[in-house]
KELOTOR-34329 format. One record per residue (C-alpha): residue number from 1; residue in three letters; x, y, z. Coordinates in steps of 0.5 Angstrom, whole numbers, m for minus. Example, Ala and Ser with C-alpha at 12.3 -4.5 7.8 and 13.67 -1.06 7.14 Angstrom:
2
<paro resi="1" resn="Ala" east="25" north="m9" up="16"/>
<paro resi="2" resn="Ser" east="27" north="m2" up="14"/>
REM end
This chain:
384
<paro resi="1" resn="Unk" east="m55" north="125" up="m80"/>
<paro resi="2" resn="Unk" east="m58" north="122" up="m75"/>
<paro resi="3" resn="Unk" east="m54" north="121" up="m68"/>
<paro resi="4" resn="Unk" east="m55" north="113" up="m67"/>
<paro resi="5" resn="Unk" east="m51" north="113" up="m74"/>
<paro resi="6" resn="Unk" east="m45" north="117" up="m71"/>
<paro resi="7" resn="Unk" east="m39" north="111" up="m69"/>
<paro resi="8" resn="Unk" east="m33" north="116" up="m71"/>
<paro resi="9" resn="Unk" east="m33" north="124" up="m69"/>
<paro resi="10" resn="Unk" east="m30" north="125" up="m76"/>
<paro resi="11" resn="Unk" east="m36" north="125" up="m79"/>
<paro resi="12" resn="Unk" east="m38" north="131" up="m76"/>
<paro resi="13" resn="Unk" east="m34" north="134" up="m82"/>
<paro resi="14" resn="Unk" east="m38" north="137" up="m87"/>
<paro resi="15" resn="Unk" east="m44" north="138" up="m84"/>
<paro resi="16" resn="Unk" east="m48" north="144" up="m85"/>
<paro resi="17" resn="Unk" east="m50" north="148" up="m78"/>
<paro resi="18" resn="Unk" east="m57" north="145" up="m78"/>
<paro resi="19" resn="Unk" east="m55" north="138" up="m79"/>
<paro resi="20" resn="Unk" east="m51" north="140" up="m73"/>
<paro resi="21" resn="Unk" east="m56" north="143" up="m69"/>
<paro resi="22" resn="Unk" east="m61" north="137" up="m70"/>
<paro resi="23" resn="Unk" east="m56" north="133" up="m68"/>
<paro resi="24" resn="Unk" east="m55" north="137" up="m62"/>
<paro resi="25" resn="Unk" east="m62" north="136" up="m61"/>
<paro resi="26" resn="Unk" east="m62" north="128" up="m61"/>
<paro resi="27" resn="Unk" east="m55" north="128" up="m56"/>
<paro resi="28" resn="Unk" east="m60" north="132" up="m51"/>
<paro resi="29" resn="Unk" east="m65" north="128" up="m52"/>
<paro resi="30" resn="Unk" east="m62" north="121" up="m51"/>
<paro resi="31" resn="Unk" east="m58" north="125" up="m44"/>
<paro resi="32" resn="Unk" east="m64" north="126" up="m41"/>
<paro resi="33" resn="Unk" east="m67" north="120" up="m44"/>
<paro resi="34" resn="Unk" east="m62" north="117" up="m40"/>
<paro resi="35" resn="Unk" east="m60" north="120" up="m35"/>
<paro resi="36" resn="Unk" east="m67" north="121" up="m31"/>
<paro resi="37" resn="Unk" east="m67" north="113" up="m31"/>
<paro resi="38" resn="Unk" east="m59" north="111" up="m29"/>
<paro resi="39" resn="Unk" east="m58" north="118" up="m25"/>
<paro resi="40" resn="Unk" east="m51" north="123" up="m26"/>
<paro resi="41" resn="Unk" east="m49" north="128" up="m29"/>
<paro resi="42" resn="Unk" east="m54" north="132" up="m33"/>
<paro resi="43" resn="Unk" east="m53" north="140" up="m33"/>
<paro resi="44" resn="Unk" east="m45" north="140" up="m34"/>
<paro resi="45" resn="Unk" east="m47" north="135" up="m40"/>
<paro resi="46" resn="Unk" east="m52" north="139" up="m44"/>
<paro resi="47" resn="Unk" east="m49" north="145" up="m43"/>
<paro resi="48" resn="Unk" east="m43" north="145" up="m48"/>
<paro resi="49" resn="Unk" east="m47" north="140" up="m53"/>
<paro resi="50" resn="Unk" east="m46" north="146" up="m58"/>
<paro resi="51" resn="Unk" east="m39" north="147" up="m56"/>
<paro resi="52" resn="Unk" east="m37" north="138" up="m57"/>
<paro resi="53" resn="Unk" east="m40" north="139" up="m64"/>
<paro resi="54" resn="Unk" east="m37" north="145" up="m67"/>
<paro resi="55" resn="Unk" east="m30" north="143" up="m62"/>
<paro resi="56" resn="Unk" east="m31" north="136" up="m66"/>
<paro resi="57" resn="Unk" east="m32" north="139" up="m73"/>
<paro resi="58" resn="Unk" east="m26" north="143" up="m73"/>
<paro resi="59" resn="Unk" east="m22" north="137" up="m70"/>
<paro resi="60" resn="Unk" east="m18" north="130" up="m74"/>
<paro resi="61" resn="Unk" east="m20" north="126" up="m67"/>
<paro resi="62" resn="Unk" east="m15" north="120" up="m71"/>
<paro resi="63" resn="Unk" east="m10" north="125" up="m69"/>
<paro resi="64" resn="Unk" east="m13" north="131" up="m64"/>
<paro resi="65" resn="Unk" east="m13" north="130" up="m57"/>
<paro resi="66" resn="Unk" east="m18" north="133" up="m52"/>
<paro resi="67" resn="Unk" east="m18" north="133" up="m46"/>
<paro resi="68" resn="Unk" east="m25" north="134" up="m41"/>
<paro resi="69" resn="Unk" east="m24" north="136" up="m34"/>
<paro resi="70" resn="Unk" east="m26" north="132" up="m29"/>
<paro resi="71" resn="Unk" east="m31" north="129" up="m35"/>
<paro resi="72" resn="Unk" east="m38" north="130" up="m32"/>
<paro resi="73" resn="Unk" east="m38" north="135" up="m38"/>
<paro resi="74" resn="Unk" east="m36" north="129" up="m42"/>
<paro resi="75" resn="Unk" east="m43" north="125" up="m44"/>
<paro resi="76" resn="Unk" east="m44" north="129" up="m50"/>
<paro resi="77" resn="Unk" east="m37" north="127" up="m52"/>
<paro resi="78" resn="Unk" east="m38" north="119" up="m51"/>
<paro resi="79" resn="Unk" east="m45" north="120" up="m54"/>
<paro resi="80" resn="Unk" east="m41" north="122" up="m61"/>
<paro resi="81" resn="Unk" east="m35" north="117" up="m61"/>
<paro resi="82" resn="Unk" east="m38" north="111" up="m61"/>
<paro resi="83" resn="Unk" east="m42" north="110" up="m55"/>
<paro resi="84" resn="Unk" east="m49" north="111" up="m57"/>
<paro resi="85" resn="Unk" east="m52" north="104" up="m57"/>
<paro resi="86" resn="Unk" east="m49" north="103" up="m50"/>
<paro resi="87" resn="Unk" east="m51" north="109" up="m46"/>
<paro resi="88" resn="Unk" east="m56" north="106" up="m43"/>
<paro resi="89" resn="Unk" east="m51" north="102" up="m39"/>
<paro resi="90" resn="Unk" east="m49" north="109" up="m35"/>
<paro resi="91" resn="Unk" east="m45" north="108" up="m29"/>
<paro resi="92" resn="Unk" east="m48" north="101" up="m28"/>
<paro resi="93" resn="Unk" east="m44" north="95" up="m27"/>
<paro resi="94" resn="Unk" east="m39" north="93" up="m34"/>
<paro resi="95" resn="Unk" east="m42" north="100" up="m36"/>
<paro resi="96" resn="Unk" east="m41" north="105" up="m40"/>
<paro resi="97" resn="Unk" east="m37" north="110" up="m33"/>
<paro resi="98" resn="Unk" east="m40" north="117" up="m31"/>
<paro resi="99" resn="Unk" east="m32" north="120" up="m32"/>
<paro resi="100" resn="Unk" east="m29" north="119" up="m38"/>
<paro resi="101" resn="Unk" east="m24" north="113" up="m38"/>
<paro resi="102" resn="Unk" east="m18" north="111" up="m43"/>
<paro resi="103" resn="Unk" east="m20" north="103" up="m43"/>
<paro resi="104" resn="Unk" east="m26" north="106" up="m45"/>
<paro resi="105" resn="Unk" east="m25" north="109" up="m52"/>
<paro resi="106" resn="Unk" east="m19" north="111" up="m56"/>
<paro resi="107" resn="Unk" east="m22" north="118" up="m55"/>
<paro resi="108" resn="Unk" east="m21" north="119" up="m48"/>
<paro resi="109" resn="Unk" east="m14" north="121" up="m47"/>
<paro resi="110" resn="Unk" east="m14" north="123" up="m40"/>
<paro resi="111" resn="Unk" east="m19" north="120" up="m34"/>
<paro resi="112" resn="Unk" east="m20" north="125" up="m27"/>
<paro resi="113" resn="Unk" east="m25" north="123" up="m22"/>
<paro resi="114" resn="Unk" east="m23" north="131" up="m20"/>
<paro resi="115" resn="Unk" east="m23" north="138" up="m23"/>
<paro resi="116" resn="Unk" east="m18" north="142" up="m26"/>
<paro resi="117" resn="Unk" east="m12" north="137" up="m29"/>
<paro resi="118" resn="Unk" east="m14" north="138" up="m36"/>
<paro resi="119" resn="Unk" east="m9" north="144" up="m37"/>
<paro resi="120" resn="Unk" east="m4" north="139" up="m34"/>
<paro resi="121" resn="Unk" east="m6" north="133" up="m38"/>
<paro resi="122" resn="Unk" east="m6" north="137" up="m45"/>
<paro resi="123" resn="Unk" east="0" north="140" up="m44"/>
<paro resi="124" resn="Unk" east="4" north="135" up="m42"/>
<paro resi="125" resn="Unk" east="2" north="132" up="m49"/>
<paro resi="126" resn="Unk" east="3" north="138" up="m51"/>
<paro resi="127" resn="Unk" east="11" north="137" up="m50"/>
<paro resi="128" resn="Unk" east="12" north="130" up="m51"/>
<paro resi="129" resn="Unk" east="10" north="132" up="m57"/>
<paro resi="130" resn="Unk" east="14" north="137" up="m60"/>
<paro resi="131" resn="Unk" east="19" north="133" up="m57"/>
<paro resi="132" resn="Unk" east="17" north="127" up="m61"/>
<paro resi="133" resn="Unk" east="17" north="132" up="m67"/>
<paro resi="134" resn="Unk" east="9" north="130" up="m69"/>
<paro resi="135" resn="Unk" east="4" north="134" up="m71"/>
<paro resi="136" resn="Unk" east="m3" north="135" up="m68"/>
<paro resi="137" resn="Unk" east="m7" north="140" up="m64"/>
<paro resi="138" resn="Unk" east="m8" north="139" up="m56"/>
<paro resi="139" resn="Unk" east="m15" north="142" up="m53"/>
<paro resi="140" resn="Unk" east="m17" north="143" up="m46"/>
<paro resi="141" resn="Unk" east="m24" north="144" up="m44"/>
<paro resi="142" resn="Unk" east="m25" north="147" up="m37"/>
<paro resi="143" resn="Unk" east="m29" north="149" up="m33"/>
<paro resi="144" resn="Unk" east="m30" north="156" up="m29"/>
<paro resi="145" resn="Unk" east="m31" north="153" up="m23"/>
<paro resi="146" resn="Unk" east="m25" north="148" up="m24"/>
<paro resi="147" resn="Unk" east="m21" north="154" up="m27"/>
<paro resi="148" resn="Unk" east="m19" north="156" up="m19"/>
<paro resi="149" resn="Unk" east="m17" north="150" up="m17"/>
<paro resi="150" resn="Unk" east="m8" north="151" up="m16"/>
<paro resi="151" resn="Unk" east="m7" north="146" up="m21"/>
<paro resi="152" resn="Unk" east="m9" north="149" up="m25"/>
<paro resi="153" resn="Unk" east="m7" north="155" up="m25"/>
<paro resi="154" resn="Unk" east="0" north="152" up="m24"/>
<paro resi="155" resn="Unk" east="m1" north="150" up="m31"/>
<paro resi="156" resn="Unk" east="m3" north="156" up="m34"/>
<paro resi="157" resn="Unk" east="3" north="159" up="m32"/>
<paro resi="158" resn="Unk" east="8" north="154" up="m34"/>
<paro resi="159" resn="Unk" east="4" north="154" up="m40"/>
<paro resi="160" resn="Unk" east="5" north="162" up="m41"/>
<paro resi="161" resn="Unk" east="12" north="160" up="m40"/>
<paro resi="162" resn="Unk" east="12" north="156" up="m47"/>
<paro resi="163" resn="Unk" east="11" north="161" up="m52"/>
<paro resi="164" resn="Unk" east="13" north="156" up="m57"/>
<paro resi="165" resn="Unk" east="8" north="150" up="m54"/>
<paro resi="166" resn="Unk" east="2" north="151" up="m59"/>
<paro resi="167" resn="Unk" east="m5" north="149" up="m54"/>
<paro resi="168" resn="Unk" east="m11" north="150" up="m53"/>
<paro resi="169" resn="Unk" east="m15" north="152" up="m47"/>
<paro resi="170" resn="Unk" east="m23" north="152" up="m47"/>
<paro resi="171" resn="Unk" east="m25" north="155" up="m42"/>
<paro resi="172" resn="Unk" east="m33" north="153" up="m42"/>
<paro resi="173" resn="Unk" east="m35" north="160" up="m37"/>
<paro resi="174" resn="Unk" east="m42" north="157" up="m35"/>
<paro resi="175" resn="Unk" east="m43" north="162" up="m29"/>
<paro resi="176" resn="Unk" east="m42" north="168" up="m32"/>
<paro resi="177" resn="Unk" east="m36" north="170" up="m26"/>
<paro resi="178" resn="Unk" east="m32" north="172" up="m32"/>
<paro resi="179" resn="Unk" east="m37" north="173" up="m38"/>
<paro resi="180" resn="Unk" east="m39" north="180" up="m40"/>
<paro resi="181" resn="Unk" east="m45" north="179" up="m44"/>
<paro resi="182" resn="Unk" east="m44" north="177" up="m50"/>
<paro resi="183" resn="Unk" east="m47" north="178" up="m58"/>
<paro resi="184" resn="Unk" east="m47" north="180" up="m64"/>
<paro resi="185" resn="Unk" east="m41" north="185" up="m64"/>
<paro resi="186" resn="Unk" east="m37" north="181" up="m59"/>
<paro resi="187" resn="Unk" east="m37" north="174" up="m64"/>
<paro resi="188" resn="Unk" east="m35" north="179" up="m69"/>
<paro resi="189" resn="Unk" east="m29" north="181" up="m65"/>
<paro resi="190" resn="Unk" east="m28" north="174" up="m63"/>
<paro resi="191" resn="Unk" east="m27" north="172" up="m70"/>
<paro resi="192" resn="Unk" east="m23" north="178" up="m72"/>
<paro resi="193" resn="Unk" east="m18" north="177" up="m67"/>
<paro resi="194" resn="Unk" east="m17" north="170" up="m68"/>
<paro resi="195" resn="Unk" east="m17" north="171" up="m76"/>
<paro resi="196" resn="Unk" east="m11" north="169" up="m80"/>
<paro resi="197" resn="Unk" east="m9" north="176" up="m83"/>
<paro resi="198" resn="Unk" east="m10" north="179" up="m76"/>
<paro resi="199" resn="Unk" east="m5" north="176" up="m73"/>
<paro resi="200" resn="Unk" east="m1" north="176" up="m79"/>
<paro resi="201" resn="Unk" east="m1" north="183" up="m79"/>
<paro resi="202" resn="Unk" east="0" north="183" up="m70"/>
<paro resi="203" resn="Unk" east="7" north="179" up="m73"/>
<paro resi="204" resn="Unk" east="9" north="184" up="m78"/>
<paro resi="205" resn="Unk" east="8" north="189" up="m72"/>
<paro resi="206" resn="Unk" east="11" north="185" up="m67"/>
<paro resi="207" resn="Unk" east="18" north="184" up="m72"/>
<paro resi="208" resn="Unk" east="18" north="191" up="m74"/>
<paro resi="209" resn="Unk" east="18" north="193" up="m67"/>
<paro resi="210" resn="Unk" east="23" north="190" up="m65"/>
<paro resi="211" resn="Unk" east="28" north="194" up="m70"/>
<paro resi="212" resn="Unk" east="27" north="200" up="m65"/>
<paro resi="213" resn="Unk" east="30" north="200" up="m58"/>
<paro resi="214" resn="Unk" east="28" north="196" up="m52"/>
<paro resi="215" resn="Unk" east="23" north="200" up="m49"/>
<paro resi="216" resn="Unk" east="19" north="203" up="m55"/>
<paro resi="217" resn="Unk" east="18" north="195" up="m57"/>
<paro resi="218" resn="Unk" east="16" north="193" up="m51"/>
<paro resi="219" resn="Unk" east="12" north="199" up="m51"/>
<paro resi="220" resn="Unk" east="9" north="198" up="m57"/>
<paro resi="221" resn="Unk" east="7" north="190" up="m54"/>
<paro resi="222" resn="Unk" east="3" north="192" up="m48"/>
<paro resi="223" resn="Unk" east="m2" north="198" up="m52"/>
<paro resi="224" resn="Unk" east="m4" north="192" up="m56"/>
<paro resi="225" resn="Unk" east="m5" north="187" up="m51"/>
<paro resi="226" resn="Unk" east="m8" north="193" up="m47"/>
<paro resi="227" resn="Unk" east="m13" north="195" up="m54"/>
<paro resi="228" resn="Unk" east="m14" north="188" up="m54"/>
<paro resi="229" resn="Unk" east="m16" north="187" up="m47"/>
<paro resi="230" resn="Unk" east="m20" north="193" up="m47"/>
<paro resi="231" resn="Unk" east="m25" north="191" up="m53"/>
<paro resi="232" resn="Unk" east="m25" north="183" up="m51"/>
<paro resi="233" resn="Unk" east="m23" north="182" up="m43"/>
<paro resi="234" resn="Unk" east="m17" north="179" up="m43"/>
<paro resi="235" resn="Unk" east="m13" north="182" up="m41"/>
<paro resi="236" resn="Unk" east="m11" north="177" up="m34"/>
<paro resi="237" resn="Unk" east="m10" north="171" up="m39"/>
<paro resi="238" resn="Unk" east="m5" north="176" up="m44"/>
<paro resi="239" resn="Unk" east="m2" north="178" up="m37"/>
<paro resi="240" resn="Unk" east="0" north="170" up="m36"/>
<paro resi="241" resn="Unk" east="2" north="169" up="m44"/>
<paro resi="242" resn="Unk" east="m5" north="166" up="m47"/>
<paro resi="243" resn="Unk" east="m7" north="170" up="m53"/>
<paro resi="244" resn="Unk" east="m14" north="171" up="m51"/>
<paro resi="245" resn="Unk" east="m21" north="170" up="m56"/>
<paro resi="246" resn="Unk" east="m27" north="172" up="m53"/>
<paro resi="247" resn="Unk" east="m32" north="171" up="m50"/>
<paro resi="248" resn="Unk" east="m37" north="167" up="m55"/>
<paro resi="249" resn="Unk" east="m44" north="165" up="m54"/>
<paro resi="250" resn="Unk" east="m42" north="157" up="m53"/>
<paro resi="251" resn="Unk" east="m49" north="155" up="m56"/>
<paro resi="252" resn="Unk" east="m49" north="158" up="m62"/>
<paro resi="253" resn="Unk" east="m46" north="153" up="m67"/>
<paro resi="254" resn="Unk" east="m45" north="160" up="m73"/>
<paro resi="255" resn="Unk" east="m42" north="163" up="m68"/>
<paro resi="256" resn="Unk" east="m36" north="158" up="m65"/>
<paro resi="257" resn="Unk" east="m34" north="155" up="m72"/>
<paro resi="258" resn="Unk" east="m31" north="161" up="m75"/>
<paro resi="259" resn="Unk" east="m27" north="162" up="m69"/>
<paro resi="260" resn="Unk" east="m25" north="154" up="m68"/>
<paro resi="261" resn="Unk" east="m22" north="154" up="m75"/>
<paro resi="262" resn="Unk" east="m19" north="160" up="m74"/>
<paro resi="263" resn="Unk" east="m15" north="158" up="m68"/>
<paro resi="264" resn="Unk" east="m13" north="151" up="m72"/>
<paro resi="265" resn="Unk" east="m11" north="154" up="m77"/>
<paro resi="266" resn="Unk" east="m6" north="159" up="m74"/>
<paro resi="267" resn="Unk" east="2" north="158" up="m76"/>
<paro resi="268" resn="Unk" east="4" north="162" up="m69"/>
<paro resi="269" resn="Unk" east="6" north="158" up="m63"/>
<paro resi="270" resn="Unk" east="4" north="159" up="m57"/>
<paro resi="271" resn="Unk" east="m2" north="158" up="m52"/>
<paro resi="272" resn="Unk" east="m9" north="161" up="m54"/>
<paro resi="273" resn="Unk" east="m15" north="161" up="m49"/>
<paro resi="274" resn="Unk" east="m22" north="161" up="m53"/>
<paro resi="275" resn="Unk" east="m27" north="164" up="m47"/>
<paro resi="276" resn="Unk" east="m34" north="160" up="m48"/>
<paro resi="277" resn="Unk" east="m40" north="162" up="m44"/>
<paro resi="278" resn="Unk" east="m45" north="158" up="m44"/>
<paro resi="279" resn="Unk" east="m51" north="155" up="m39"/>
<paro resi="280" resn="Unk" east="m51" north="150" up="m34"/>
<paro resi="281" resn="Unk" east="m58" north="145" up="m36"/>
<paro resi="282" resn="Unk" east="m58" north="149" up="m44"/>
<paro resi="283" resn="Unk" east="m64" north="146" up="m47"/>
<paro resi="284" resn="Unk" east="m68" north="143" up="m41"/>
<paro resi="285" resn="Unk" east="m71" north="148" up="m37"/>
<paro resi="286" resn="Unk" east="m72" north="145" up="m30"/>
<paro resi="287" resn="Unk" east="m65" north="144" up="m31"/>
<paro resi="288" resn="Unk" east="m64" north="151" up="m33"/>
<paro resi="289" resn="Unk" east="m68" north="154" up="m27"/>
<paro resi="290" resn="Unk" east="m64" north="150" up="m23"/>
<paro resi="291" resn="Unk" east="m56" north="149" up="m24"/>
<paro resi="292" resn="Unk" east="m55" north="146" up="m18"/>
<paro resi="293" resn="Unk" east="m60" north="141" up="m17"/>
<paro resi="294" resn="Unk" east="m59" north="139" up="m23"/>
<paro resi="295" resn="Unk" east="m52" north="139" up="m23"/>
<paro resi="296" resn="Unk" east="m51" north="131" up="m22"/>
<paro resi="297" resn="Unk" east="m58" north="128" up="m20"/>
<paro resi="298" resn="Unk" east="m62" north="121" up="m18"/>
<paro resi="299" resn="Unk" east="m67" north="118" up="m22"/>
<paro resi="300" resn="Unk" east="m72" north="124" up="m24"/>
<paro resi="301" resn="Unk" east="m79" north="125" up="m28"/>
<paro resi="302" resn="Unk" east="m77" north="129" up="m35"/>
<paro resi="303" resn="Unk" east="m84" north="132" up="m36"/>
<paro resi="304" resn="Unk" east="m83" north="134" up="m29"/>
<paro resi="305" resn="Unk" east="m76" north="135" up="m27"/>
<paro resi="306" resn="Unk" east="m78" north="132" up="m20"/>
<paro resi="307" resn="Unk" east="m74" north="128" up="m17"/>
<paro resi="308" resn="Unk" east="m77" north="123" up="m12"/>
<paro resi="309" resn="Unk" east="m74" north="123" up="m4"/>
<paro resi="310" resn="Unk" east="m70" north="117" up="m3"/>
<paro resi="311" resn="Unk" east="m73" north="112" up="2"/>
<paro resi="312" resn="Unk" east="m70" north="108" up="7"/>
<paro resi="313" resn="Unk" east="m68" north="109" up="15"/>
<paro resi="314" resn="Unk" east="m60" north="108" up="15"/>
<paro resi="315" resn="Unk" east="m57" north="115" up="16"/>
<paro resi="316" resn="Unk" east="m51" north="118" up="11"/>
<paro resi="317" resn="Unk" east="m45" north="118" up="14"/>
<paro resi="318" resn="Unk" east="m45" north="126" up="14"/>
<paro resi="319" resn="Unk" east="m51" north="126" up="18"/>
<paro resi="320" resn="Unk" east="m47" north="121" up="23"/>
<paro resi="321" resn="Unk" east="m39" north="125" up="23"/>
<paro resi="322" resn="Unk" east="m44" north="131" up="24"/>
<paro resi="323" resn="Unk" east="m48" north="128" up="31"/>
<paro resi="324" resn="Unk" east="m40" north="125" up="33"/>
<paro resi="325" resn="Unk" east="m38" north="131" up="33"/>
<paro resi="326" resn="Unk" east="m43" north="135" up="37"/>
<paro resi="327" resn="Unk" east="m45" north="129" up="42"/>
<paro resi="328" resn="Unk" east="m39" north="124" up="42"/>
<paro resi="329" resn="Unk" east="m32" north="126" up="46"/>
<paro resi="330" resn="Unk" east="m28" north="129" up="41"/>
<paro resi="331" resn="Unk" east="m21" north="126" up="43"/>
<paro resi="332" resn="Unk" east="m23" north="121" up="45"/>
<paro resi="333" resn="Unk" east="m19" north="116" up="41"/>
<paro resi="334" resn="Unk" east="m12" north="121" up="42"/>
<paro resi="335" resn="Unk" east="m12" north="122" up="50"/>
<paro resi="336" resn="Unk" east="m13" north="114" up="49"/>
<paro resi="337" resn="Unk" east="m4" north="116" up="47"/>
<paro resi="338" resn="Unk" east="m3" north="119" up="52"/>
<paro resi="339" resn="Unk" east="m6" north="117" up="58"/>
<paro resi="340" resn="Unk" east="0" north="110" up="58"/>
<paro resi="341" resn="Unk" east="5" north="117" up="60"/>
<paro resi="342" resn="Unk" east="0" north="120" up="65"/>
<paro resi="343" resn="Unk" east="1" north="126" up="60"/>
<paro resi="344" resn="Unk" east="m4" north="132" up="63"/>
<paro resi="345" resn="Unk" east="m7" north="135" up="56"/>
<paro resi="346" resn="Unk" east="m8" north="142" up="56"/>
<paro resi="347" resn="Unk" east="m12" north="146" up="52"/>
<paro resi="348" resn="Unk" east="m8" north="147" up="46"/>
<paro resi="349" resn="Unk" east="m8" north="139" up="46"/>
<paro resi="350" resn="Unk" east="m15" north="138" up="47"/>
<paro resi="351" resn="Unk" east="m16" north="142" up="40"/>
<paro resi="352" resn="Unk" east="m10" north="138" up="37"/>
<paro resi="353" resn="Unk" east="m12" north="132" up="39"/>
<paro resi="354" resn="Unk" east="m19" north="134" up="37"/>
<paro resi="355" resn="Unk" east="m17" north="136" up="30"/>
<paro resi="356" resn="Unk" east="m14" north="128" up="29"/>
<paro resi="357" resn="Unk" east="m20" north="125" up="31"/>
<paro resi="358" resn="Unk" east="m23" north="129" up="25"/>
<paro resi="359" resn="Unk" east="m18" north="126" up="21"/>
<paro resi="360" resn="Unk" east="m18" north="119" up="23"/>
<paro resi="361" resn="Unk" east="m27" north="120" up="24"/>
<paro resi="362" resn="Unk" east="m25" north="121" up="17"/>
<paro resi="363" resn="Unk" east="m21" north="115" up="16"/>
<paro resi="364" resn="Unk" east="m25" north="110" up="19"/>
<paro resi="365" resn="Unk" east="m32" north="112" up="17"/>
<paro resi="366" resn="Unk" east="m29" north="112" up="9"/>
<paro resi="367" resn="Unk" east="m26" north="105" up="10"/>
<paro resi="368" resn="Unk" east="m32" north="102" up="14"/>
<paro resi="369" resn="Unk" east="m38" north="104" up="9"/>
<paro resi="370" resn="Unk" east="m34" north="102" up="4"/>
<paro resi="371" resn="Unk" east="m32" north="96" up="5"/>
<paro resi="372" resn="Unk" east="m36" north="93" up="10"/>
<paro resi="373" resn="Unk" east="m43" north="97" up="9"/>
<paro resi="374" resn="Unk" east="m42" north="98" up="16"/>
<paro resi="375" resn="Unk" east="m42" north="104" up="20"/>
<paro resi="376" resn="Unk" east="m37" north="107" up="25"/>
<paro resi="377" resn="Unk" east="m34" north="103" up="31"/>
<paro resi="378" resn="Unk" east="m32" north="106" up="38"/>
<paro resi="379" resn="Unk" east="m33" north="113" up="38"/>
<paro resi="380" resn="Unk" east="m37" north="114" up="32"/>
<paro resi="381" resn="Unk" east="m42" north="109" up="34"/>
<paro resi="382" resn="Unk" east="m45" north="112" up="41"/>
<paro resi="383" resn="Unk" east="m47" north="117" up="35"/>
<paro resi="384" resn="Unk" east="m52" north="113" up="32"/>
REM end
């Protein structure tokens, strides 16, 4: 199958692992095709091609919400639901957007122009839908990095709270801050773990355990996750009330399907985190060499990977904050305020009235280059 042909992710279903591989290849080669000329995100994007495609395939996307986090991640799944014919348009005017966006398509259940909202996002979907007595899966994708940010965590933990709210939590590990190495024997043990007769033999453990004193059972509960967390990691996650599986080689399609089915399948309810490590830029080597200039990038040679420096004499508004900073009058504006009261200011106002600078600097700057195309007026001109 070719990916020009694909208007629904549902016809992912029933491919083979090499149908789904080559079409990995042709999301890679139309991101770059088309990010080298428009400019975005690219190594996000070409870092979990594998994992959209597996993650899609274990899916009924007529039902099944996913959720991207922040969506720079999110251009293989446009490329997948509807949007290949369209894709040259990216980030243009009337275009296709460089973050998912729910005007856009049926597909795009949450729109964030910043990280770690999507475990939020997908539990409150979560929760609407139990009480609205429907059946379907709630997936969130997040990244390492955005697995820090507090509202994130804040949803982890109301989530581990709710241990009768299926959810699913991707956590796309493409740094390797979390990861050990994985392989062979860790998918193995992925796939085990997350079996049905697993954790249907878990559940008859949990049960008899129960019939025992108090201590005995909770005894028995933490050797298990301690056993597990010892063979796998995870024992953060499971501290937190996720079940935990992984890690998994999130570019090895053989690898990820097993695993997906397995978690799709489960009867018990209950959040689960899926640990996948992939890479930044998989796929593209200039990218792969160098994740962070090629984590959002300008118009750029694909052969080559360089990308031309921009021209023009106007300076960025980082470098003019920095110079007002350095040159201007700091508190300026403030002592401005209390000069109508003959107020002396000490030095512990000088540093308030400094930091207020900062944040109105902030301000203005913003709102002139926004919507004027100017630069900055008073203070931040004597800059330039």
């Amino acid at each position: 199958m070719l990916l020009s042909e694909l208007s629904h992710p549902n016809q992912l279903h029933g491919l083979t692992v090499s149908q789904l591989e080559e079409i990995a290849c042709q999301i890679r080669e139309r991101h770059l095709q088309v990010v080298s000329t428009s400019g975005g995100h690219l190594g996000p994007g070409l870092g979990v091609v594998e994992l959209t495609l597996a993650l899609y395939q274990t899916l009924d996307l007529d039902f099944d919400k996913v959720v991207w986090d922040v969506g720079h991640q999110g251009y293989p799944h446009k490329l997948i639901t509807g949007r290949f014919n369209q894709f040259d348009s990216l980030r243009q005017q009337n275009g296709v957007a460089g973050y998912l966006k729910r005007s856009e398509s049926k597909f795009d259940h949450f729109g964030a122009g910043h990280a770690s909202t999507s475990i939020s996002a997908a539990l409150g979907m979560a929760i609407a839908r139990d009480r609205k007595g429907e059946n379907y899966k709630c997936v969130a994708v997040i990244g390492d990095g955005a697995l820090t940010g507090g509202m994130a965590l804040e949803a982890i933990n109301h989530a581990g709270h709710l241990p009768n709210t299926p959810l699913v939590v991707v956590l796309n590990d493409n740094d390797m801050s979390i990861a050990p190495p994985v392989g062979a024997m860790s998918a193995y043990l992925s796939r085990l773990i997350s079996s049905k007769s697993y954790r249907s033999l878990r559940h008859v453990a949990t049960q008899v355990a129960m019939k025992f004193p108090r201590p005995l059972a909770q005894a028995f509960k933490r050797a298990e996750e301690y056993a597990r967390g010892m063979i796998t990691g995870g024992t953060l996650f499971e501290e937190l009330g996720f079940y935990y599986v992984g890690p998994i080689d999130g570019h090895n399609i053989d690898h990820l399907l097993p695993v997906l089915r397995n978690v799709r399948d489960a009867k018990s309810g209950g959040p689960v985190l899926i640990h996948v490590v992939t890479r930044k830029g998989h796929g593209y080597p200039p990218a792969e060499n160098s994740a962070d200039k090629f984590h959002g990038v300008n118009k750029f040679d694909v052969v080559t990977g360089v990308q031309p420096t921009k021209k023009g004499n106007a300076p960025s508004y980082t470098a003019i904050f920095v110079k007002s900073l350095i040159h201007g009058e700091p508190y300026l504006y403030w002592s401005r305020i209390f000069r109508p009261f003959e107020y002396v200011m000490t030095e512990e106002d000088s540093y308030i009235a400094t930091m207020l600078h900062i944040l109105t600097s902030i301000r203005m700057g913003i709102t002139c280059f926004v919507e004027t195309g100017s630069y900055f007026p008073d203070v931040m001109a004597k800059a330039v």
